[in-house]
N, C-alpha and C positions, 0 to 999 in steps of 0.2 A: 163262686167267689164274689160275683157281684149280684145278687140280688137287685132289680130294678124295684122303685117306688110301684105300689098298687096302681094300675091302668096306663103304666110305661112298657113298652118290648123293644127288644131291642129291631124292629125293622122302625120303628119309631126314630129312632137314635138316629139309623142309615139315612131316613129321608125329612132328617130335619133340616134346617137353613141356616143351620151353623158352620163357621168356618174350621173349626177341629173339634177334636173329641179329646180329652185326658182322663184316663181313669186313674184312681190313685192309690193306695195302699198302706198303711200308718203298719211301723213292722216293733215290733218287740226288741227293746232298745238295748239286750242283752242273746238276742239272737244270731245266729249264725250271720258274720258277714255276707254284704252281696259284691257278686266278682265287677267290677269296674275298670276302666279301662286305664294302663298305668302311664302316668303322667300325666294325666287330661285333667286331674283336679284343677276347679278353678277357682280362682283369687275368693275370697270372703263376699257374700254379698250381703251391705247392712242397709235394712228394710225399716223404713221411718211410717209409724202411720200419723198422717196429715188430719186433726180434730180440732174441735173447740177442747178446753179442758175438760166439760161433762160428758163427751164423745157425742154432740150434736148431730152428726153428720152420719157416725152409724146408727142414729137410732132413728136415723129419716130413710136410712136402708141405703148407705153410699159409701163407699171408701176412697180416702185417697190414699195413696204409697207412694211413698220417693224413694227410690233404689240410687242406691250411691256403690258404683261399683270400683272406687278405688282408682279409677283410671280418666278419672275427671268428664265420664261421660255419665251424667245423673240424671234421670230420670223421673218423668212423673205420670201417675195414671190414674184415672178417675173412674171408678167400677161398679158397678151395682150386678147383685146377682137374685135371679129368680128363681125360689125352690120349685120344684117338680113340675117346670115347664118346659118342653122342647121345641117349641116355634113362640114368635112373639117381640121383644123386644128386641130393636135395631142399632138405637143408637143415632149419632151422625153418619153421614157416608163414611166417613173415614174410621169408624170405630171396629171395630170383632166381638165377635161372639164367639165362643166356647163354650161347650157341656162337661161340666167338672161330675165324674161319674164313680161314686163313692160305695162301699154297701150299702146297700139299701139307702140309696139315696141321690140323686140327680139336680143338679145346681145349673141355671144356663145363665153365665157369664159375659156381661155385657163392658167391655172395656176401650176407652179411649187413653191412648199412651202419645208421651212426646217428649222429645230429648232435650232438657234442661239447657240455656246458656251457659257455660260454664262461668262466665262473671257473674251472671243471678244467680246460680246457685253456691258459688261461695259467699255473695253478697246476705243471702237468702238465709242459707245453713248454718255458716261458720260466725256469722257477726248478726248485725239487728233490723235487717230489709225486713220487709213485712211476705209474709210467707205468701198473701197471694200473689205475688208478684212471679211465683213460681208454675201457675197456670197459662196457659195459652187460649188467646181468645176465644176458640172454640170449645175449650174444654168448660170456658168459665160459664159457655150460655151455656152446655149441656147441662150442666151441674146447676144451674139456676133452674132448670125445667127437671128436676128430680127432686127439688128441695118439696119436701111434703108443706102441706099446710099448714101455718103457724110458724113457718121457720122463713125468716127473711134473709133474702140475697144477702145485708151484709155480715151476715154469719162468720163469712169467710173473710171478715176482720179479726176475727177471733183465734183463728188455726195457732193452735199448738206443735211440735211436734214430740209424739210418743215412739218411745221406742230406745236403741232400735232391738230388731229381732236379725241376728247374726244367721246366715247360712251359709254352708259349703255345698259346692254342687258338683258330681261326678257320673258320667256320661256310662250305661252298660253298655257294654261291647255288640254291634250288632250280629257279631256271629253268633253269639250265645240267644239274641233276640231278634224273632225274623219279622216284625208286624212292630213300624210306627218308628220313634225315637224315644228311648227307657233310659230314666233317669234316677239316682240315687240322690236324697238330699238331709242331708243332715241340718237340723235346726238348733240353736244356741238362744234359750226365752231371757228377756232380761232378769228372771228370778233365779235362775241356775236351771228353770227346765230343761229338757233336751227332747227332739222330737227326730225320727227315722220315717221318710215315707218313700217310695219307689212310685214313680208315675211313668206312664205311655203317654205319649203325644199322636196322635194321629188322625186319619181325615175319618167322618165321619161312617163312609164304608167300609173301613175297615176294625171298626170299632169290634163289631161282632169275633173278629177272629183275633184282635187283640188282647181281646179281654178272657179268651182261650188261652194264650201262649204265655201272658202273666202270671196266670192260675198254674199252667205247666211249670214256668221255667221258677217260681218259689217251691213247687214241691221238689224239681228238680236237685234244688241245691238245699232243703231243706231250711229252708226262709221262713223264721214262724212269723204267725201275723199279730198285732197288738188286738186285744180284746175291745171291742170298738172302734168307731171312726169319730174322729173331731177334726173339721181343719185347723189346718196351723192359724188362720185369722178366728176363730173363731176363740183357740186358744189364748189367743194372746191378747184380743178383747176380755177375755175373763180377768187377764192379768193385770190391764189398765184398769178396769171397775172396780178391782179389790182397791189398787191402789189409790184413785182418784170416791172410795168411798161408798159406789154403787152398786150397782147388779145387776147383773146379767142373766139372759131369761135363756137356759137350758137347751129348752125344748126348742126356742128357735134363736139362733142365734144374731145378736145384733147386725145389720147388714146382709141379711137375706131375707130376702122379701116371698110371702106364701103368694101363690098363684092369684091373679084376676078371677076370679069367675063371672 
């Protein structure tokens, strides 16, 4: 069910210097429900991605998201991800890394997060602040020191916000799943798309045995899977570029970045 990238294994994954593992699974949007746990649905989450209008930012390999969860605790996180690497980028001390572990294919996720004021970000979101004002000063030097070359600090005069991209999020029950924290997430694109993907969260050594009981518990319940993998950001970039006129490149999607050699 997961095929790793050519010259990845999975004892690779075990003793990377990541702080978790996700693997994920994009499910067939007319297939068999997955069993969740009743009443745990939670609130809507709408996902703003933070650009210039031309998407400056992911084409320098950076994303930002403002997560607005309805409960006046808003959020914002600065990420950059590096295709088919498992050691490597750090970050600030305070940032995480994650390996988003896809078929055939492995993303190590580099993320700094921080919980929005609630007077900036209504000042920010709802009326006419200037959207960097929604960074924190650490996030703002990181994000200065990933701007590629030819792209100037004040960029982030520029930030638009796209979006949003609506999700509902519900928790699988962990009796039915014994390895990590399994989650169901329903996606809502601002075109009418709709997107299903089931992900595991877990520590890196137990990735190997997760990534077993995933495989089990979809045939289990008879979970088809969608004919390929796209992430949802990756998706929804393609969305904005229609819109805003340009084009996005397929093969590697805006904001992931192909390995150093």
């Amino acid at each position: 069910m997961f095929p790793l990238p050519e010259g990845i294994d999975w004892s690779g994954v075990v003793d990377s210097d990541a702080d978790s593992v996700e693997l994920k699974m994009l499910l067939a949007l007319d297939g068999a429900p997955v069993p969740t746990e009743s009443g745990r649905r939670r609130g809507a989450r709408r996902v703003y991605l933070l650009d210039t209008p031309d998407l400056t930012l992911c084409r320098a390999g950076v994303h930002l998201r403002v997560r607005r969860r309805g409960t006046r605790r808003d959020e914002l996180v600065v990420r950059v991800r590096d295709r088919g690497r498992l050691n490597g980028r750090r970050g600030p001390r305070e940032a995480r890394v994650e390996l988003d572990v896809l078929p055939g294919s492995l993303l190590r996720t580099t993320e700094l997060r921080g919980v929005v004021d609630p007077e900036t970000a209504a000042a920010c979101l709802d009326a006419d602040a200037p959207l960097r004002r929604l960074l924190s000063d650490a996030q703002r030097r990181w994000l200065c020191t990933l701007l590629g070359e030819g792209v100037p600090e004040t960029v982030i005069d520029e930030l638009v916000l796209h979006g949003p991209l609506t999700t509902h999020r519900y928790r699988v029950p962990r009796a039915r799943f014994a390895v990590g924290r399994a989650f169901l997430e329903h996606c809502h694109y601002p075109s009418g798309r709709e997107l299903r993907e089931v992900s595991v969260k877990c520590r890196p050594a137990d990735a190997p045995r997760a990534a077993v009981a995933l495989a089990r518990f979809l045939a289990d319940h008879d979970i088809a899977v969608a004919d390929g993998h796209r992430t949802k950001t990756a998706l929804w970039i393609e969305e904005i570029c229609r819109d805003v006129g340009g084009a996005a490149d397929t093969d590697r999607p805006l904001g992931d970045r192909q390995p150093v050699t």
